[in-house]
Every structure is written in structure tokens, then in C-alpha cells.
C-alpha positions as CSV (number, residue, x, y, z in Angstrom):
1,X,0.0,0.0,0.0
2,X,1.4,3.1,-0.7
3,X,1.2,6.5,1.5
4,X,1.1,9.8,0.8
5,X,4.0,11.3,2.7
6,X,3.7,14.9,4.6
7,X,5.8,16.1,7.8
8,X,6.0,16.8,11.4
9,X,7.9,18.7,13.3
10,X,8.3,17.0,16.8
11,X,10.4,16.4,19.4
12,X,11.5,13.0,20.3
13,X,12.9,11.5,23.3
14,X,15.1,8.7,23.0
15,X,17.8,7.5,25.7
16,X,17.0,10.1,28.0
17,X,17.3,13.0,25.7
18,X,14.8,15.2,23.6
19,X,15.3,16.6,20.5
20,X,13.5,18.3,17.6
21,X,13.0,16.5,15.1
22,X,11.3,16.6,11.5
23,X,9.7,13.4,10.6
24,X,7.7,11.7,8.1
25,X,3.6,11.7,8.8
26,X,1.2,9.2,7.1
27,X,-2.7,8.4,7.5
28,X,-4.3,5.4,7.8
29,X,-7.7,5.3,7.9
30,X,-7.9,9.2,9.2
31,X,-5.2,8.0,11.7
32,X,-1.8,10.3,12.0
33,X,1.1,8.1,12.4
34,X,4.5,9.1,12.6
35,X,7.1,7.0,10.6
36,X,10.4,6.8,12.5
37,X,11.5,3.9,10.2
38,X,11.1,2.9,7.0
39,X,11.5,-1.0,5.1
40,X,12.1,-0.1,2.3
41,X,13.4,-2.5,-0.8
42,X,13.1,-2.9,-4.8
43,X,9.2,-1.5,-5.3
44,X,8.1,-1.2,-1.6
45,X,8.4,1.6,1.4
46,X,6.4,0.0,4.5
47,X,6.2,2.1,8.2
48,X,8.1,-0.3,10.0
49,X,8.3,2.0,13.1
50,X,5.5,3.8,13.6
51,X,3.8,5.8,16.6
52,X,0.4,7.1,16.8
53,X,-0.5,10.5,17.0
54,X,-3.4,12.3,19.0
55,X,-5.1,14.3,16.5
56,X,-6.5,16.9,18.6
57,X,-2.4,18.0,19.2
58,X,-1.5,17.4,15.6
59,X,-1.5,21.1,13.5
60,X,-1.3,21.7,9.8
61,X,1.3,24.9,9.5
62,X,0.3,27.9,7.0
63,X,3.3,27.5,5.4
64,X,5.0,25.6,3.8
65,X,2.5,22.9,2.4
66,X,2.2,19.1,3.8
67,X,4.2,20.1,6.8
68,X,2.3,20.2,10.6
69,X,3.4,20.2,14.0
70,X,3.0,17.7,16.7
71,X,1.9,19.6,20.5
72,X,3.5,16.2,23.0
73,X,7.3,14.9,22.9
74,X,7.2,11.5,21.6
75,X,9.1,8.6,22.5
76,X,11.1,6.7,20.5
77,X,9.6,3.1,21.0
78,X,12.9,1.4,19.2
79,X,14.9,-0.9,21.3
80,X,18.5,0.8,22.5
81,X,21.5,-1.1,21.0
């Protein structure tokens, strides 16, 4: 299945730290996810990582187009290495 593709700016905690970060934001069913890893190969890009949003904190920014912003820190749910 393929996605259309916007992005978030959002800060994500990971190992004790926060950062901003800009990530990719997709829609399933008139869910927002964001994509913090993708699985990608010859003819395919799945969400492998992926974190649901609330989307009463989720914003569309005036400007520029297909970018929003995301209200909460999010954590990182990837395992440390």
C-alpha cells in the first residue's frame, strides 16, 4: 500500500534525551502516524516504526505545504543497541 508522505515537526525522546526532530507523517484510515523507520526495498516503502498520534495535538502549519506540527514529545519506541 502506498502512502502519501507529509511532515512533522516533533520532538523525540530517546535514551533520556529530547530533541526536535522533522519526521515523516502518514494516514491510515484518518489516523496520523509518525514514521520513525522505514523498510524499504526494490518496489516497496512500508512504516516499520510507527507511533500514533493524538489528533486533537496534531496542526497543519500555514506555510510551507504538507508540513504540521505535533503539540507532545514522543518517545522513540525502538529498542537501544
Amino acid at each position: 500500500m502506498k502512502h502519501e508522505v507529509f511532515q512533522v515537526m516533533c520532538l523525540i525522546r530517546r535514551s533520556g534525551k529530547t530533541a526536535l526532530h522533522q519526521a515523516d507523517l502518514i494516514f491510515i484510515e484518518g489516523q496520523p502516524y509518525i514514521v520513525i523507520e522505514w523498510l524499504s526495498g526494490p518496489g516497496i516503502d512500508i512504516p516499520d516504526v510507527k507511533v500514533p498520534l493524538d489528533p486533537k495535538l496534531l496542526h497543519k502549519l500555514p506555510s510551507p505545504d504538507r508540513v504540521y506540527s505535533y503539540e507532545n514529545p514522543i518517545d522513540d519506541p525502538r529498542p537501544l543497541h
